[in-house]
C-alpha positions, 0 to 999 in steps of 0.5 A: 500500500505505500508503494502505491501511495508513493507512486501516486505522490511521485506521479503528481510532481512528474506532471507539473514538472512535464507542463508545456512551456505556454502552460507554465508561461500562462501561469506565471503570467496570470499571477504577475497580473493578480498582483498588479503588475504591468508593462512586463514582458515574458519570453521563453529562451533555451537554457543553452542561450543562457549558458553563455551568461556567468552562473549566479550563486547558485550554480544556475545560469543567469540571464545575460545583462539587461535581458531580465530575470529567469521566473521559470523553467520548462521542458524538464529544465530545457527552457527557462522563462525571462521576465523582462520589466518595461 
């Protein structure tokens, strides 16, 4: 019975974890406008675009200089989401 418990636990993060890039891109578009903010822009970029940049702190690749800050990723952590204020 606990395999199948932990079967399903780890079922339910494997799907968000699979979302399509739009999916996560709408996401995190529909939380920025309920919390008010606007002129903004979010593109999607593969992670190898972003490698070229210096890694931050945290062993993750930052974004290139002016581009904006990464807000997500997608496609198993192929892609990351920019979010650019205007």
């Amino acid at each position: 019975m606990i395999k199948y418990a932990l079967l399903a636990c780890l079922s339910l993060f494997s799907i968000q974890a699979m979302a399509s890039c739009e999916d996560a891109k709408a996401q995190i578009d529909a939380k920025l406008q309920a919390k008010g903010v606007t002129s903004y822009s979010l593109e999607i970029v593969a992670v190898d675009n972003a490698k070229n940049a210096p890694a931050a702190a945290s062993g993750v690749a930052a974004p290139q200089a002016g581009s904006g800050k990464i807000v997500g990723n997608c496609d198993n952590g192929a892609k990351q989401i920019i979010y650019t204020r205007n």
